[in-house]
C-alpha positions as a Markdown table, in Angstrom:
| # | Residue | x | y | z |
|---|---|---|---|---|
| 1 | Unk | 79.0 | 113.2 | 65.4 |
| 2 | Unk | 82.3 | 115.1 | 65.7 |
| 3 | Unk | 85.4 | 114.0 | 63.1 |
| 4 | Unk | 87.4 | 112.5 | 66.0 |
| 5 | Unk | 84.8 | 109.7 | 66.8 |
| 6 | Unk | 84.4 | 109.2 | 63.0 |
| 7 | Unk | 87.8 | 108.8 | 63.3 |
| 8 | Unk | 87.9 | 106.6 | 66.1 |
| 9 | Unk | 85.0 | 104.5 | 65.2 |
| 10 | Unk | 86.1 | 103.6 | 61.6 |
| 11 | Unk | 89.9 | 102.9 | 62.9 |
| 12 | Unk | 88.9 | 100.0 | 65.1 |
| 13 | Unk | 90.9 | 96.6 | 64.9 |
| 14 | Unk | 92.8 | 97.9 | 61.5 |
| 15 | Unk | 94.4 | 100.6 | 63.6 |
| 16 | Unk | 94.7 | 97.9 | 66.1 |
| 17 | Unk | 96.6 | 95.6 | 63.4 |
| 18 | Unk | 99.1 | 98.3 | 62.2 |
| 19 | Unk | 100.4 | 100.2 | 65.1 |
| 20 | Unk | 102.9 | 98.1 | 65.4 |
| 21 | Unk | 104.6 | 99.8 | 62.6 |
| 22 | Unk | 104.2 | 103.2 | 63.9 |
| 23 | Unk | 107.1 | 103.1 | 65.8 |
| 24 | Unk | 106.8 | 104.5 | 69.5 |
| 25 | Unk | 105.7 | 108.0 | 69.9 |
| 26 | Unk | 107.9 | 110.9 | 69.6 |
| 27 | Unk | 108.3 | 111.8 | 73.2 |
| 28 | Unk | 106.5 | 108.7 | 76.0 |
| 29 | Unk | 107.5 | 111.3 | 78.7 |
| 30 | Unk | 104.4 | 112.6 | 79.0 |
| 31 | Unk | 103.6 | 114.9 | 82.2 |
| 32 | Unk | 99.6 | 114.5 | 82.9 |
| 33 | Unk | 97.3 | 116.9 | 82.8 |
| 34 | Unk | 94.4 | 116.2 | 84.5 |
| 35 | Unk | 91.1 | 117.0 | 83.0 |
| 36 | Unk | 86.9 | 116.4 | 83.5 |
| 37 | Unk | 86.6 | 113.6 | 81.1 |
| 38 | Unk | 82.9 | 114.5 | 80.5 |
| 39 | Unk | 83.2 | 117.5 | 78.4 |
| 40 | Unk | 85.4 | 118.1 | 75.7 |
| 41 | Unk | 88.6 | 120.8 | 75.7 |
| 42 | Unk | 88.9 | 124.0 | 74.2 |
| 43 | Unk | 91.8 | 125.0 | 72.2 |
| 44 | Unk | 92.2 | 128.7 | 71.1 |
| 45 | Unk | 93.9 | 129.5 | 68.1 |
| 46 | Unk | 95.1 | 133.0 | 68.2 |
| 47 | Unk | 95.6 | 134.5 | 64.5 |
| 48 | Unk | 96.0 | 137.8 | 63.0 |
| 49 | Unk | 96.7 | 138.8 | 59.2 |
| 50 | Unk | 99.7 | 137.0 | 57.4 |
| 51 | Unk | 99.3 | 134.1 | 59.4 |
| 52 | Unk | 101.6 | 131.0 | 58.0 |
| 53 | Unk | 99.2 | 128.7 | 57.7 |
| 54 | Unk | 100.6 | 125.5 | 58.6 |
| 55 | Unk | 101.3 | 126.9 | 61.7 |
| 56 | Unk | 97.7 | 126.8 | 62.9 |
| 57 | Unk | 96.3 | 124.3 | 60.6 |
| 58 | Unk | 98.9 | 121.5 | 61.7 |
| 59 | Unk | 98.0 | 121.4 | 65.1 |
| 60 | Unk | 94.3 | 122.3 | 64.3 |
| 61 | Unk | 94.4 | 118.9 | 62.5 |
| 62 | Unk | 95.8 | 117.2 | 65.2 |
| 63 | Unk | 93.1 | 118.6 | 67.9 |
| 64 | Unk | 90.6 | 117.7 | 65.7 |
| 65 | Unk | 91.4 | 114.2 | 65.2 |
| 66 | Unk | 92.4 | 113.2 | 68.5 |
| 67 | Unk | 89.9 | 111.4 | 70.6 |
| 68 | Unk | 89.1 | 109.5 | 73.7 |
| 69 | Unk | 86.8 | 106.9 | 74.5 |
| 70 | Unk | 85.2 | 107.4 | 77.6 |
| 71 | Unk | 82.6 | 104.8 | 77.7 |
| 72 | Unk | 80.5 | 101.5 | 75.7 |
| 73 | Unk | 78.4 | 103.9 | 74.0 |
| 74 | Unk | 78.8 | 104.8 | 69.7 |
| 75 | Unk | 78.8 | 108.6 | 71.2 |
| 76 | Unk | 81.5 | 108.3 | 74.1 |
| 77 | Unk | 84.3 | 110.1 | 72.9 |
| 78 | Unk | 85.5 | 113.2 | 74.2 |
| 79 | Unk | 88.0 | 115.3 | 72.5 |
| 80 | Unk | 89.1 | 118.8 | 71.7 |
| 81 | Unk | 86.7 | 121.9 | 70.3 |
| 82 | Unk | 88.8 | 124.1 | 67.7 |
| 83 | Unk | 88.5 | 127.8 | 67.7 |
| 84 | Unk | 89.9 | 130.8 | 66.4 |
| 85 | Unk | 90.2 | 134.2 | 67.8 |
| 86 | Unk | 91.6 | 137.2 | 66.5 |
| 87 | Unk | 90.8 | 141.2 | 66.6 |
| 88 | Unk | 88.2 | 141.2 | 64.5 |
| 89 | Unk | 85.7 | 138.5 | 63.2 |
| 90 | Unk | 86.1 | 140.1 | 59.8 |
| 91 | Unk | 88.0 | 137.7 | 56.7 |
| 92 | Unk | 91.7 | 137.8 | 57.3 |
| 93 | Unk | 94.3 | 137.2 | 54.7 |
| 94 | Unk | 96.9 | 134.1 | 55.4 |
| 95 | Unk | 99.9 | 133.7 | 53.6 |
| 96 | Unk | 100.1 | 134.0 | 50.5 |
| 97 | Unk | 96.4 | 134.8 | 50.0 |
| 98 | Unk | 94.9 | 132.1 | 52.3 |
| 99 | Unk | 91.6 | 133.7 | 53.9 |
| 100 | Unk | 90.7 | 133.1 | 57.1 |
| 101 | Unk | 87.1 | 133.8 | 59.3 |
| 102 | Unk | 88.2 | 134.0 | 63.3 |
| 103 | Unk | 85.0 | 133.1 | 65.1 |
| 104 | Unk | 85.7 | 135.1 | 67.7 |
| 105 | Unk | 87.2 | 137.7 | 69.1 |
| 106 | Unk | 89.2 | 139.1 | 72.5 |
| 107 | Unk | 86.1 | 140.2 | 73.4 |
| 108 | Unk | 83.8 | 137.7 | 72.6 |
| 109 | Unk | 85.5 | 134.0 | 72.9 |
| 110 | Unk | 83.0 | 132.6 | 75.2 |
| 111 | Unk | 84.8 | 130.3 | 77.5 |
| 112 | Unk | 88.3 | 130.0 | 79.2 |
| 113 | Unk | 90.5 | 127.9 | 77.0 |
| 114 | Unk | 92.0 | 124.5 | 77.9 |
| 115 | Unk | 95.0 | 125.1 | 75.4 |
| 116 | Unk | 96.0 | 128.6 | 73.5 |
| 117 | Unk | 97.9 | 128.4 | 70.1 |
| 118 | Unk | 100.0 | 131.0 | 68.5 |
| 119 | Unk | 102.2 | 130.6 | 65.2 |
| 120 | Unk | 103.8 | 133.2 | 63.3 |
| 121 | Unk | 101.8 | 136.1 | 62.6 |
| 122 | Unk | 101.8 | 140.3 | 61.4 |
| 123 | Unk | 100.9 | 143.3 | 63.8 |
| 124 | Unk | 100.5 | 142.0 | 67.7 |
| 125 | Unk | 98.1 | 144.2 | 68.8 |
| 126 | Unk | 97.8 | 145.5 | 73.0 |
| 127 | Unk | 94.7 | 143.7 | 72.4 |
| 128 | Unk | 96.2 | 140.1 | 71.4 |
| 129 | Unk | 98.9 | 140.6 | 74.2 |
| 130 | Unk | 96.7 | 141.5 | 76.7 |
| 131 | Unk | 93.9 | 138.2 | 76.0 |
| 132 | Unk | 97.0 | 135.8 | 75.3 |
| 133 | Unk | 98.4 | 137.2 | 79.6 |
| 134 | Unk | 94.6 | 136.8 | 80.8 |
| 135 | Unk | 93.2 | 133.5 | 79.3 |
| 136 | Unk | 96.7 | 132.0 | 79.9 |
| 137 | Unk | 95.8 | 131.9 | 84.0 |
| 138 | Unk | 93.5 | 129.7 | 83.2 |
| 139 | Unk | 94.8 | 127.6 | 80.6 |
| 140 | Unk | 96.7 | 124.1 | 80.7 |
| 141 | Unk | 99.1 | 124.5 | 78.2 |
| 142 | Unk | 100.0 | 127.9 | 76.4 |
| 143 | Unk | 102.3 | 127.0 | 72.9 |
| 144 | Unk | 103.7 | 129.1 | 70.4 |
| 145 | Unk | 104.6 | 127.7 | 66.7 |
| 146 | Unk | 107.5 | 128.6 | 64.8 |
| 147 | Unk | 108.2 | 132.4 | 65.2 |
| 148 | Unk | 104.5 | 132.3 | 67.2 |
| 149 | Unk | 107.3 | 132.3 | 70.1 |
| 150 | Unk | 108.1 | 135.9 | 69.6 |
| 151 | Unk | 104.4 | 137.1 | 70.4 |
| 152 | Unk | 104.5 | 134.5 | 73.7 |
| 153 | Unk | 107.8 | 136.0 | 74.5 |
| 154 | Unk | 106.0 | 139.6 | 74.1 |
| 155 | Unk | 103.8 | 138.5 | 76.5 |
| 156 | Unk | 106.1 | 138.1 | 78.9 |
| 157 | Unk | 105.0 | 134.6 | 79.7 |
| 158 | Unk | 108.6 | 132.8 | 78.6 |
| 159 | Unk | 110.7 | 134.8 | 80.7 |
| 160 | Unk | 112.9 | 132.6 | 83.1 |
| 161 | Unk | 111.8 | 129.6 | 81.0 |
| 162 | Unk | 113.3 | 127.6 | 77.7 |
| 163 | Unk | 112.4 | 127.9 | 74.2 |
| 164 | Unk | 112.7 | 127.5 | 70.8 |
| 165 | Unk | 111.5 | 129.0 | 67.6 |
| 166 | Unk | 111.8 | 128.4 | 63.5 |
| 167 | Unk | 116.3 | 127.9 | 62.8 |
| 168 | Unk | 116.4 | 131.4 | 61.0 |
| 169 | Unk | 115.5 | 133.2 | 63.8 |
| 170 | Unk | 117.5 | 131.7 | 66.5 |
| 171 | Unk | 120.0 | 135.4 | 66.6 |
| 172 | Unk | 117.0 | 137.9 | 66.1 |
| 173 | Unk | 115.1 | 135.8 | 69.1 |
| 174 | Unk | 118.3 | 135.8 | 71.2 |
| 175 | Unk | 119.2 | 139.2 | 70.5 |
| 176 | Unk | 115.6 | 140.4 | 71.4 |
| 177 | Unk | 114.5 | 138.4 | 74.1 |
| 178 | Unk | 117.7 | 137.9 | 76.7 |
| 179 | Unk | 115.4 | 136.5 | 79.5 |
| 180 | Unk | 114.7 | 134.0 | 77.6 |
| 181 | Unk | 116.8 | 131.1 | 77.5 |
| 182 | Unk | 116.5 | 129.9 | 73.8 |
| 183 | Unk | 117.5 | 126.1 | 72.9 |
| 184 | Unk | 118.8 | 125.7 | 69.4 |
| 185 | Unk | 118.0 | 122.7 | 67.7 |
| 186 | Unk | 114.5 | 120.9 | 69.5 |
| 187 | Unk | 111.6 | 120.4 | 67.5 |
| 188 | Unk | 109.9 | 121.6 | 70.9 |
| 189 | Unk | 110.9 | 122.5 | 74.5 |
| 190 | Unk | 108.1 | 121.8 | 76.9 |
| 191 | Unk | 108.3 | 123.6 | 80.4 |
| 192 | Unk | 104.6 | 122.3 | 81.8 |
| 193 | Unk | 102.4 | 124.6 | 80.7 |
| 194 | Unk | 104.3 | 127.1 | 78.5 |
| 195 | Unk | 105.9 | 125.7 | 75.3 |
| 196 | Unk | 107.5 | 126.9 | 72.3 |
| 197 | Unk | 107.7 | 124.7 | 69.1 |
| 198 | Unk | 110.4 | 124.9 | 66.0 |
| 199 | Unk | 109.3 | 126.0 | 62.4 |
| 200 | Unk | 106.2 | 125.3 | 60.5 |
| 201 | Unk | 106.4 | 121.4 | 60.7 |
| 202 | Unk | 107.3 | 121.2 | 64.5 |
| 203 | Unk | 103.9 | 122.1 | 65.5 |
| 204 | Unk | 102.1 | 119.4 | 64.6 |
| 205 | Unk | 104.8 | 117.4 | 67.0 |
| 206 | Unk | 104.0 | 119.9 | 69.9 |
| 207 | Unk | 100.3 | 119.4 | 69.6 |
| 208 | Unk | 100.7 | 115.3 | 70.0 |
| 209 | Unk | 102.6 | 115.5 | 72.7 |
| 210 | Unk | 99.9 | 118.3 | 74.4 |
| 211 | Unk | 97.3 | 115.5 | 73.2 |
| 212 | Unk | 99.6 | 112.8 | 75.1 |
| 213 | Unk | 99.7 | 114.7 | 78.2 |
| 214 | Unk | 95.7 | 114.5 | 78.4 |
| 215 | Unk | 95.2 | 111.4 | 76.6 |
| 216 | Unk | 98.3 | 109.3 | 77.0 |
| 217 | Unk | 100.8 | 107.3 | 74.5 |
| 218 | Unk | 97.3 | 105.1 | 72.8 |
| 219 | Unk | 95.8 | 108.4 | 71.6 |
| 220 | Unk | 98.8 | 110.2 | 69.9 |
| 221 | Unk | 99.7 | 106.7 | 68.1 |
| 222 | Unk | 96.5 | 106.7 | 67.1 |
| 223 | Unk | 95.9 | 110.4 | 65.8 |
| 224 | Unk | 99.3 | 110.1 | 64.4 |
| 225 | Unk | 98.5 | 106.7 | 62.4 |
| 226 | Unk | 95.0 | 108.9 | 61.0 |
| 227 | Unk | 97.1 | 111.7 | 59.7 |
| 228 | Unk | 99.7 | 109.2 | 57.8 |
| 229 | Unk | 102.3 | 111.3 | 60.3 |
| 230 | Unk | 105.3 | 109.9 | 61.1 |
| 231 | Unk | 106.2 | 110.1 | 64.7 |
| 232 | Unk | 109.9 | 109.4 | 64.5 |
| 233 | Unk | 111.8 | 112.5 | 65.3 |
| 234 | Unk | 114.6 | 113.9 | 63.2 |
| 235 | Unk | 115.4 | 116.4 | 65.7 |
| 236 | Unk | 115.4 | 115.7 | 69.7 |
| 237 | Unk | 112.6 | 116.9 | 71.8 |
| 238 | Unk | 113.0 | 119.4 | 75.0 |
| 239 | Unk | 110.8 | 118.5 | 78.6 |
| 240 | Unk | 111.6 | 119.9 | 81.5 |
């Protein structure tokens, strides 16, 4: 049994009894995405050395906790399938001495991903930008994570379209990236499928609202309420 129907299962009516002191969800603006409710997603977590580490593992914790019930049965959940991918499957060092094992890599990741994530991170290799352009066709939702947004923007893939990245960066983004139309201030802008989160933090906001988009308002409450998150905002969203 997967973490998220542990999750779900052992929430029951005391989730049901405190949600009213949640609060409402960061952003109930939620543009569907419509998915086969029989199989679970795929999210791919794109990593490389000196990866900040809160910028995958927030919204890895949010994936993994987030859940749908489907059906009567103890086993009718579906939910999201965590992955990483890298250049190499060889131990990476995160920051600050963190290490990391990628499952896979560009060559080997054995599906098309539902969701691609991509937080701050060293060398962006042809390799890395040439998997993040292909799988993206494919994908739902492509999202960067704090200055993740200057490998999407490498990619081409923001051009024309919002973003934001972590405060310290706003000028060297600007400077760097002028067909890109950076927002100052958001902890996310969401254009649809291609969205950019703030610093560190912001991520794990950008990753309920992707879970909300498939799963609706109930399911990011709920996720939210498991990781003892607090949904208020202190910074305003972006949706297009």
């Amino acid at each position: 049994m997967k973490r998220h129907e542990v999750l779900t299962m052992a929430a029951g009516s005391a989730f049901a009894l405190t949600l009213g002191s949640q609060g409402d969800a960061a952003d109930d603006d939620f543009t569907p995405i419509p998915w086969n409710r029989k199989q679970n997603l795929t999210v791919a977590f794109v990593v490389g050395k000196q990866a900040t580490v809160i910028d995958f593992a927030g919204p890895w914790e949010v994936f993994q906790d987030a859940s749908l019930r489907v059906g009567p049965g103890k086993n009718d959940f579906v939910g999201f399938d965590t992955a990483m991918v890298s250049d190499t499957k060889s131990t990476l060092e995160a920051t600050n001495g963190m290490l990391i094992s990628p499952a896979y890599t560009y060559d080997t990741f054995p599906k098309q991903p539902n969701v691609i994530v991509m937080g701050a991170q060293g060398e962006h290799t042809p390799a890395k930008i040439a998997w993040i352009k292909e799988a993206s066709k494919g994908a739902d939702v492509v999202m960067s994570v704090c200055t993740g947004a200057f490998l999407l923007a490498q990619t081409g893939l923001l051009d024309g379209l919002r973003a934001t990245t972590h405060h310290d960066y706003y000028d060297a983004f600007e400077k760097r990236f002028p067909a890109v139309h950076l927002i100052r201030g958001p902890r996310f802008v969401d254009n649809g499928k291609i969205s950019a989160a703030g610093g560190l933090t912001s991520g794990i906001e950008l990753a309920l609202h992707i879970v909300g988009r498939y799963m609706g308002t109930p399911a990011v409450k709920q996720t939210a309420y498991y990781m003892e998150y607090n949904l208020s905002p202190q910074r305003p969203t972006s949706t297009a």
